[in-house]
C-alpha positions as CSV (number, residue, x, y, z in Angstrom):
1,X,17.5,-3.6,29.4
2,X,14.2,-2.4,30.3
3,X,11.9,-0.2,28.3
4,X,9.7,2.6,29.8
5,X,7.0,4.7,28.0
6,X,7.2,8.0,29.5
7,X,4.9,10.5,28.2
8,X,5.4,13.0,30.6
9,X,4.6,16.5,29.1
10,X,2.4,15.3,26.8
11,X,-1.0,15.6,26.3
12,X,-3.9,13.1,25.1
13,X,-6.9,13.8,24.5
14,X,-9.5,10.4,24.7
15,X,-13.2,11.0,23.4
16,X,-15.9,8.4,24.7
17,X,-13.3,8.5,28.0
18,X,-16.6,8.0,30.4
19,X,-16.3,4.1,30.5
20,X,-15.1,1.4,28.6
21,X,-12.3,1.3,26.7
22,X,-11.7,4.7,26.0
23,X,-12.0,5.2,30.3
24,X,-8.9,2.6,29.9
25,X,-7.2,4.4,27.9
26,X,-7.3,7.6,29.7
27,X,-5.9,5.3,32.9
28,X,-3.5,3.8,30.7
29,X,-2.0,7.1,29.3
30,X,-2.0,9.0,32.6
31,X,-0.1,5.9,34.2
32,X,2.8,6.8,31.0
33,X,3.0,10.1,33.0
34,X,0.3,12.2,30.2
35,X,-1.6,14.9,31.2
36,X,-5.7,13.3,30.0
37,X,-8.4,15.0,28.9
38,X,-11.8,12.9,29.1
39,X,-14.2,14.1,26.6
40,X,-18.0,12.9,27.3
41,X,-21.4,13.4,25.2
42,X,-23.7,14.6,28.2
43,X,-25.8,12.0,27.8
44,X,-26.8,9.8,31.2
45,X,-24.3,9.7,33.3
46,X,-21.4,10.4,31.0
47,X,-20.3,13.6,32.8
48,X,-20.1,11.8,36.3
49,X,-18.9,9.0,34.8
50,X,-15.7,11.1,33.4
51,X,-15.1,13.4,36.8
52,X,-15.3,10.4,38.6
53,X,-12.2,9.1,37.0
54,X,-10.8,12.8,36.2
55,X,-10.9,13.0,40.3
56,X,-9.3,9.0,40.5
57,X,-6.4,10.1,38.4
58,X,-5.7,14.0,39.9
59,X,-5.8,12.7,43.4
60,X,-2.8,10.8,42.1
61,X,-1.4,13.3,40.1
62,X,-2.4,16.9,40.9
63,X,-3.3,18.7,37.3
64,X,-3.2,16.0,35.6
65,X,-6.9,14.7,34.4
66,X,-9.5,17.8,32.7
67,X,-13.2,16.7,31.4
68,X,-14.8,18.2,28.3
69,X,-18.1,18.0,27.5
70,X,-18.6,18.1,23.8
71,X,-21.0,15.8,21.2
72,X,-18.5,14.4,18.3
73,X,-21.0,14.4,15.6
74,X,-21.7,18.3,16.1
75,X,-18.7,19.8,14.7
76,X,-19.0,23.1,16.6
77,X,-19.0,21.7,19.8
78,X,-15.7,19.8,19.0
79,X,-13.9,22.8,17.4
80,X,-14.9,24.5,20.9
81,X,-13.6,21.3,22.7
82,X,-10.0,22.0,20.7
83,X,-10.0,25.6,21.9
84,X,-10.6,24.8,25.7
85,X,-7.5,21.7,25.5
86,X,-5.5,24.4,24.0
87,X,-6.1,26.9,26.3
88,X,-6.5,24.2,29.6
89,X,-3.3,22.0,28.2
90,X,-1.4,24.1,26.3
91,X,-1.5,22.4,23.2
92,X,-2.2,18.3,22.0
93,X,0.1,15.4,21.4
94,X,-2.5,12.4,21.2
95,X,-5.8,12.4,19.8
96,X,-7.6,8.9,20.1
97,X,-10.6,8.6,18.5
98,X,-13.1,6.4,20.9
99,X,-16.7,7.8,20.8
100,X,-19.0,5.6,19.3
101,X,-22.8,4.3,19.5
102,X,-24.5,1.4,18.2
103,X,-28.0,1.0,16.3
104,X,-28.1,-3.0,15.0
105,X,-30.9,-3.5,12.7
106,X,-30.7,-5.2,9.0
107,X,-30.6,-2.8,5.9
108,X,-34.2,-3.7,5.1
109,X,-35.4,-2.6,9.0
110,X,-33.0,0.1,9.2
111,X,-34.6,3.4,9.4
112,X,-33.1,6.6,8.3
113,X,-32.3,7.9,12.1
114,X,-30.3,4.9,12.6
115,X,-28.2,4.9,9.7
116,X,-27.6,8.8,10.2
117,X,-27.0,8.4,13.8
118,X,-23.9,5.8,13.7
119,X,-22.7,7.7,11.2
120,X,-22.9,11.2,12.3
121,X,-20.8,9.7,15.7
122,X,-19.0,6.7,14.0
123,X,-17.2,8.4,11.2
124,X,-18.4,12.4,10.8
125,X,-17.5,12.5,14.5
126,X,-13.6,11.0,13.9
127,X,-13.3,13.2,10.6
128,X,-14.6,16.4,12.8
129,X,-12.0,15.1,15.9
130,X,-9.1,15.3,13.2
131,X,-9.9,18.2,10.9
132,X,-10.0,20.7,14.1
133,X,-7.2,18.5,16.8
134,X,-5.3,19.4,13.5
135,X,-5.1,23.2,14.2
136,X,-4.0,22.5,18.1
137,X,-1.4,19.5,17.4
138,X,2.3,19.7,18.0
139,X,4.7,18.4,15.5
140,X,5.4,14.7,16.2
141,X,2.2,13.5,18.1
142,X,-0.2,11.2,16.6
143,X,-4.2,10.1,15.9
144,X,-5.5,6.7,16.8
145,X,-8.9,5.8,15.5
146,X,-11.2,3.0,16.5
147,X,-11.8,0.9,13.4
148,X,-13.7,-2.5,14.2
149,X,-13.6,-6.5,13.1
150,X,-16.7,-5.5,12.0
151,X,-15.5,-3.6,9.2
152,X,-13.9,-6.6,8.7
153,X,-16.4,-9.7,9.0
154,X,-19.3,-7.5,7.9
155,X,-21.4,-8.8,10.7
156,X,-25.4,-9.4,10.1
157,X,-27.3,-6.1,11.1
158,X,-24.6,-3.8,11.2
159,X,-24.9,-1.9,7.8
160,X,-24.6,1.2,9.7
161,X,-21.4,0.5,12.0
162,X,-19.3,-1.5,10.2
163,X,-19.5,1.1,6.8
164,X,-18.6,3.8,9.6
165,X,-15.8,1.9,10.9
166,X,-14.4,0.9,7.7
167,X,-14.3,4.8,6.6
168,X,-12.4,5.7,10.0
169,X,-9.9,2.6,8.8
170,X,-9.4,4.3,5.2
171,X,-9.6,7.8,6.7
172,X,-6.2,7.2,8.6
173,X,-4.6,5.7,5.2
174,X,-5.0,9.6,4.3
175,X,-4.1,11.6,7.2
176,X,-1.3,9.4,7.3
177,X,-0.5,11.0,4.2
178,X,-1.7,14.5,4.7
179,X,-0.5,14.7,8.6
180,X,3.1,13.6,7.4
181,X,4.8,16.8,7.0
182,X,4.4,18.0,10.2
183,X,5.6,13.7,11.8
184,X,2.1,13.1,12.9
185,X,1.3,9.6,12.6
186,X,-2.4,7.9,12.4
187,X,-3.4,4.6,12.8
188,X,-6.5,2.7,13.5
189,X,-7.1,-0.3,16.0
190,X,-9.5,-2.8,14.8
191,X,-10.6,-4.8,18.1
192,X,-12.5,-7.9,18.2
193,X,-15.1,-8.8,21.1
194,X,-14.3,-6.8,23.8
195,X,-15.7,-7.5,27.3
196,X,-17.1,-4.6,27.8
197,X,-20.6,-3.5,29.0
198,X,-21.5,-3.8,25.4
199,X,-20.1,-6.7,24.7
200,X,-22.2,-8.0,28.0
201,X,-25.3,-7.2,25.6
202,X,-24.4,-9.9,23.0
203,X,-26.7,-13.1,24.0
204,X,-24.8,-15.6,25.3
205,X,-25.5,-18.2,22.4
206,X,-24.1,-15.5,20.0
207,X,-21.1,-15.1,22.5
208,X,-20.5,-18.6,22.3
209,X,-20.4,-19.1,18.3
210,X,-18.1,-15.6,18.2
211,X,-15.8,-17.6,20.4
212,X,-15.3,-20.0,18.2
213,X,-13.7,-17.9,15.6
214,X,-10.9,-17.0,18.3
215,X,-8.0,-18.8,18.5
216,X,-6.9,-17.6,22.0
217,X,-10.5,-19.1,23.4
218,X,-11.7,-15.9,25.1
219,X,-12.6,-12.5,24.3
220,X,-10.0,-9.3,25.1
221,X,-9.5,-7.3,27.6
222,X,-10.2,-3.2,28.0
223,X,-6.2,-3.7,29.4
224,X,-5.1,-5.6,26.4
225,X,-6.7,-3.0,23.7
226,X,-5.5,0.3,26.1
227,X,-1.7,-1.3,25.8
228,X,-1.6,-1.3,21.5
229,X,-3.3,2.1,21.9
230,X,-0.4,3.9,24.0
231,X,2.2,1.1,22.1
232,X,1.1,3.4,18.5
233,X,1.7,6.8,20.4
234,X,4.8,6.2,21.4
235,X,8.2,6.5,19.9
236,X,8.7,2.7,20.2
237,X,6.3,3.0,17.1
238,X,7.3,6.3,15.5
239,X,8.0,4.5,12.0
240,X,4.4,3.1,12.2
241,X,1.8,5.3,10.5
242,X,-1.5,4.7,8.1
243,X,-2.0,0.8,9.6
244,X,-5.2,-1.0,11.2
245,X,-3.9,-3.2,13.7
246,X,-5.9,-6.0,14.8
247,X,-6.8,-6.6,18.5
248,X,-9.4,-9.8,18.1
249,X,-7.2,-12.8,19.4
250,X,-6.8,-14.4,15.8
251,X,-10.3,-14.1,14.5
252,X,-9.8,-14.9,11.0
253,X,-14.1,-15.6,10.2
C-alpha cells in the first residue's frame, strides 16, 4: 500500500523561503499539492530570490505560490504579513518558522548589536510568527520551528544563536500546550550541518573535524531536512506535538 501526502487546500506559510532550506521547503510543500507563501526580509536579493521561485512553482500550478515581504524581528510588519495571507489565502494551515541570521563572535568579542540582532530574528522573530499566525490559523494545522545542533553542542562563538535556538526548542514545548485546544501541533527541527550556502562558509578544516562527529560520513541535504519538515505537518504525524527532532546524521558530540 502506498502513502501519499496530499495537502491540497492547505496553505503554508515559509519565512526565510528566498533560498536555502526554507526555499526547499516551499518546493517541497507545493509538490504535496499546498498553496506557499514565501516570506522574504528585503534585504539583497531576497525579494528576486523569492518571485523567482514564486514564478517556478505558479507556472506549474496557476495560483499557487504568493511572496510577502515582511522583517520577522519587527512585529508590525509580521502582524501585517498575517493580514495579507489571510486575505491573499484565505486563511493558514502551516506556519514553518525558517528566518534566521548569523553573527559568530565569542561572548567576550561579542558586541551588543550582535547579540540583539540574532535574537531579535532568531527567537523574537519565531515568538512574533506564532503569537499573530495564531489569530489566522485553522483548527488542525501546525508550527514548525527551526531549532539547531547548536543548541545542542553549544558550539564555540555562538553565544548568540544557539541561546536563540534553544528558546525556539522550549518555545514549542509551550505552544504545544497552549495551541492544543484548537489540534494545532508544534514542533521544532534541530538540523545538523547542512550544505547550504552557509554551511559553504565553514573553513574546510572545521568541515572536516564536524564530519567526524557524523556517523552517516557526510553532511545533509536541503531535500533530507524539507522531507521531516512536511513529514510533522502532516497527518501521518498528527499525534506528534511539542518534540525537537533531530536532522544531523547521528551527531552525538
Amino acid at each position: 500500500m502506498s502513502i501519499l501526502i496530499d495537502l491540497s487546500s492547505k496553505v503554508a506559510l515559509i519565512t526565510g523561503a528566498s533560498q536555502g532550506i526554507g526555499a526547499q521547503i516551499a518546493r517541497t510543500f507545493h509538490s504535496a499539492g499546498a498553496t506557499v507563501v514565501l516570506n522574504h526580509p528585503g534585504i539583497g536579493t531576497t525579494g528576486n530570490d523569492a518571485h523567482v521561485i514564486a514564478a517556478e512553482l505558479n507556472a506549474q500550478r496557476p495560483n499557487s505560490a504568493l511572496v510577502i515581504k515582511a522583517d520577522v524581528s519587527k512585529p508590525e510588519e509580521v502582524q501585517t504579513m498575517m493580514q495579507e495571507v489571510k486575505s491573499k489565502a484565505g486563511g493558514l494551515d502551516f506556519l514553518i518558522n525558517n528566518a534566521a541570521i548569523i553573527k559568530d563572535r565569542t561572548i567576550s568579542k561579542m558586541d551588543l548589536d550582535e547579540w540583539d540582532a540574532v535574537i531579535d530574528v532568531n527567537l523574537s522573530g519565531v515568538f512574533y510568527c506564532c503569537k499573530y499566525a495564531l489569530e489566522i490559523m485553522r483548527d488542525q494545522g501546525a508550527i514548525v520551528s527551526f531549532g539547531s545542533i547548536a543548541a545542542i553542542q553549544g558550539f564555540f562563538g555562538q553565544a548568540n544563536y544557539a541561546s536563540a535556538k534553544a528558546g525556539v526548542q522550549a518555545m514549542m514545548r509551550v505552544l504545544s500546550r497552549e495551541a492544543a485546544r484548537k489540534q494545532i501541533r508544534a514542533n521544532a527541527v534541530a538540523p545538523g550541518v547542512i550544505n547550504t550556502s552557509m554551511a559553504a562558509t565553514i573553513p574546510e578544516s572545521v568541515r572536516a573535524e564536524m564530519l567526524k562527529n557524523v556517523p552517516l560520513a557526510r553532511f545533509g541535504s536541503v531535500e533530507e531536512v524539507a522531507h521531516v519538515v512536511l513529514f510533522l505537518c502532516s497527518p501521518l504525524a498528527s499525534y506528534v506535538t511539542g518534540q525537537t527532532i533531530e536532522i544531523n546524521g547521528g551527531w552525538r558530540g
